[in-house]
C-alpha positions, 0 to 999 in steps of 0.5 A: 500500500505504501509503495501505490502511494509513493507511486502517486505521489511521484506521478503527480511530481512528474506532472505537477508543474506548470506548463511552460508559457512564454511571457508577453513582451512588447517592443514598445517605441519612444514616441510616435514616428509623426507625431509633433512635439505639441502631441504628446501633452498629456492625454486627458481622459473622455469618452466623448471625444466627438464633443471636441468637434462643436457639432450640436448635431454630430453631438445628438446623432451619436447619443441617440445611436448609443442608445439606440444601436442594436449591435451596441445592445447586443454587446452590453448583453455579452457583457451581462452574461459574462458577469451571470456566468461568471457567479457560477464557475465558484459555485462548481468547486463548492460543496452541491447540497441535494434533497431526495425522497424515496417511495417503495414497496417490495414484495417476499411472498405473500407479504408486502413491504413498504419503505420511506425514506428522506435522504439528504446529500452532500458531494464536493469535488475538492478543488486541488492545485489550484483549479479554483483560482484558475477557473475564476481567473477565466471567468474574470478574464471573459468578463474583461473581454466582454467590457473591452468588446462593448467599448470598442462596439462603442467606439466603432459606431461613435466613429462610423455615425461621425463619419457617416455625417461628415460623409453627408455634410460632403455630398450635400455641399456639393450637391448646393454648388452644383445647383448653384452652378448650374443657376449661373451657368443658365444665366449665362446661357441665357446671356450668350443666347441674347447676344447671340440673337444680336449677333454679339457672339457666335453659335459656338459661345452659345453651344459652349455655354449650353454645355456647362449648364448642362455639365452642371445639371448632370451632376445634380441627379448623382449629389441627390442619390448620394445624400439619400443613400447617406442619410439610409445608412445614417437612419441605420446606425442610429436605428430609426427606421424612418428616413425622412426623420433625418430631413436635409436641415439636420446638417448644417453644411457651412459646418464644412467650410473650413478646416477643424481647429482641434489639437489631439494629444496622442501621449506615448505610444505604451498609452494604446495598451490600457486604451485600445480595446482591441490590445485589452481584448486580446490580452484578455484572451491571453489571461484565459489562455493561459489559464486553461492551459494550467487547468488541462495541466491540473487535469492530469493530477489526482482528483479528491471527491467527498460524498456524504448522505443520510436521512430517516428510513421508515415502513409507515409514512407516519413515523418518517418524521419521528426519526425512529430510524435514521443513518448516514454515510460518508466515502472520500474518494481519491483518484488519479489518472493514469494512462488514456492514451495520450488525450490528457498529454494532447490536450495540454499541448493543444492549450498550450498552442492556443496560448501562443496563438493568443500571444501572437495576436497579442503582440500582433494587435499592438502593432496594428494599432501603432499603425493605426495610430502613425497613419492616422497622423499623416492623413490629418496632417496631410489633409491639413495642409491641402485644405490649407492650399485649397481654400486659397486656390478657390479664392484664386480661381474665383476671381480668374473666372469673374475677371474671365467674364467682365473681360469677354463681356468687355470683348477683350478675351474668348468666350474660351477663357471664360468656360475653363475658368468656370470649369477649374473653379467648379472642378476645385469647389467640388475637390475641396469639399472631399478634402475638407470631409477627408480632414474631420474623417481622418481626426475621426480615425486618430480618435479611433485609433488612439481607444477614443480617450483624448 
């Protein structure tokens, strides 16, 4: 006997410790390859970083989406069922109470037996080498994943219902200049068809200035769709099944006119790894890994279990509750596994390799996010800078095309200049209104991808 417990003892030596894991490093930089020096202020902390855009509107489509929004609802439900499911896993490695009633006869003969009893048990799988901790581990570990998945759904449609806006606030300014456009361009047309009439001008200035009106004209058709396609996916977010709910005044296009004046402090980049909700999700996976892995381990050690039972016995039900006859019993079981063909030795194994995958994922998704972060930066100050240009380039080309028509009216120039000129302006009008939308979109992106605290 003592030489069976001696080979217990060593087999749970054998197996008894724990898996080896690699540890989760990071290479993490100084600072932030195209960051300026005024960007790593201190980054204060806020959820509603679309505030920093002064949009009542922006401010409201978005609070009513986060109230709204079925994904965003579904995400909080996760979140709650981790935390009920959580409660249950200490449960499991706690002592399971059972109450059970017996009714029976037997029969020797000619006689008849009859028998009661009231039997209540008590079992409990005694939690050794740390299962317990382990398993609670995973459980607070999933709850965590839940939190962190709910906040980057929050972020994710915070982000899509602003640049959705921003998206709509484009179109629908192109949509005025090209209505606005074409209004002048038929007063020009009409002009050149009166001065054709007294033979001021030719036929070819006449068809010329037809076909910038009609230029124009076409393009109204496209803006309209644009703005309706774009108002349906703004309706979806914010989950209102009307469209015409968001009418054409919930945006006020002059918003667009100018480049944003907002100055984010990114902060270093070690700050994505407590912001970022990709970067905490994956570590969350990584915590369960890991945990799991110890469980597979444990699962190859002894196991203790303890049942007891008792309660009253009786052949007339009316003396059951007497305890004229009563008895209990108790057994401590202890068991280890010895040999199932590799399934246990596997299964570890198996834990392991999903704890590097969860590694690899961990250390992949801080990368991701620093590229997030790097390009983000670019584009807004790339789009900065042509916005800049742009707004000045427009001013210029206006007044080219002014000058153009007062100097053909004049007679001092071809109705040519006048038409290239209205097309340049026309043309820059509509660029300009796509950079300044690519502008508010990429501060949008640098909020995204700094974990949406500023």
């Amino acid at each position: 006997m003592k030489k069976s417990y001696l080979l217990l003892c060593l087999l749970a030596l054998l197996v008894g410790c724990n898996p080896r894991l690699a540890a989760p490093t990071l290479n993490i930089p100084e600072r932030y390859a195209y960051q300026n020096s005024a960007d790593t202020a201190a980054v204060v902390s806020s959820q509603n970083w679309w505030e920093m855009f002064g949009d009542t509107t922006l401010n409201r489509l978005i609070t009513t989406a986060l109230s709204r929004n079925y994904d965003l609802q579904s995400a909080a439900s996760k979140l709650l069922q981790a935390q009920h499911s959580m409660r249950t896993v200490r449960s499991e490695y706690l002592p399971a109470f059972g109450f059970g009633r017996q009714v029976g006869i037997s029969q020797s003969g000619k006689s008849f037996t009859q028998h009661y009893a009231l039997e209540p048990t008590v079992s409990w799988e005694i939690p050794l080498f740390g299962s317990l901790r382990s398993s609670n581990v995973i459980a607070q570990a999933q709850v965590e994943y839940a939190e962190w998945q709910y906040q980057g759904v929050r972020l994710a449609l915070a982000a899509q219902v602003a640049t959705t806006y921003y998206t709509l606030m484009q179109y629908q300014r192109d949509l005025n200049v090209a209505i606005e456009s074409s209004r002048l361009r038929r007063e020009t047309a009409q002009l050149t068809d009166s001065l054709f009439r007294r033979g001021l001008a030719t036929g070819v200035h006449r068809e010329q200035a037809l076909s910038l009106q009609y230029t124009a004209e076409a393009d109204i058709p496209l803006y309209e769709s644009q703005v309706r396609q774009t108002l349906t996916t703004l309706s979806a977010l914010i989950a209102d099944e009307s469209v015409d709910t968001l009418a054409y005044k919930v945006v006020d296009i002059n918003a667009l006119s100018s480049s944003p004046s907002i100055d984010v402090p990114v902060g270093i980049p070690s700050d994505l790894l407590y912001r970022r909700s990709d970067i905490a999700s994956a570590y969350s996976q990584l915590v369960t890994a890991a945990a799991t892995a110890k469980l597979k381990r444990i699962a190859r050690l002894p196991t203790l279990s303890l049942t007891a039972e008792g309660g009253v016995v009786s052949s007339e039900l009316k003396h059951i509750v007497k305890g004229e006859s009563w008895g209990w019993s108790a057994l401590l079981s202890f068991a280890q596994p010895l040999y199932r063909f590799g399934a246990l030795k596997g299964a570890e194994k198996a834990a392991i390799e999903r704890y590097n995958q969860a590694l690899y994922d961990y250390r992949q998704s801080f990368i991701t996010a620093l590229t997030d972060v790097e390009n983000a930066l670019v584009a807004v100050r790339s789009t900065r800078m042509q916005s800049e240009r742009y707004k000045q380039l427009i001013e210029t080309f206006r007044n080219i095309a002014t000058l153009s028509v007062a100097l053909y009216r004049s007679g001092l120039s071809s109705y040519l200049e006048v038409i290239d000129a209205e097309r340049t302006l026309y043309d820059a009008q509509m660029q300009y209104s796509n950079i300044l939308a690519n502008e508010y979109i990429a501060y949008i992106q640098l909020f995204k991808a700094l974990g949406g605290e500023v």
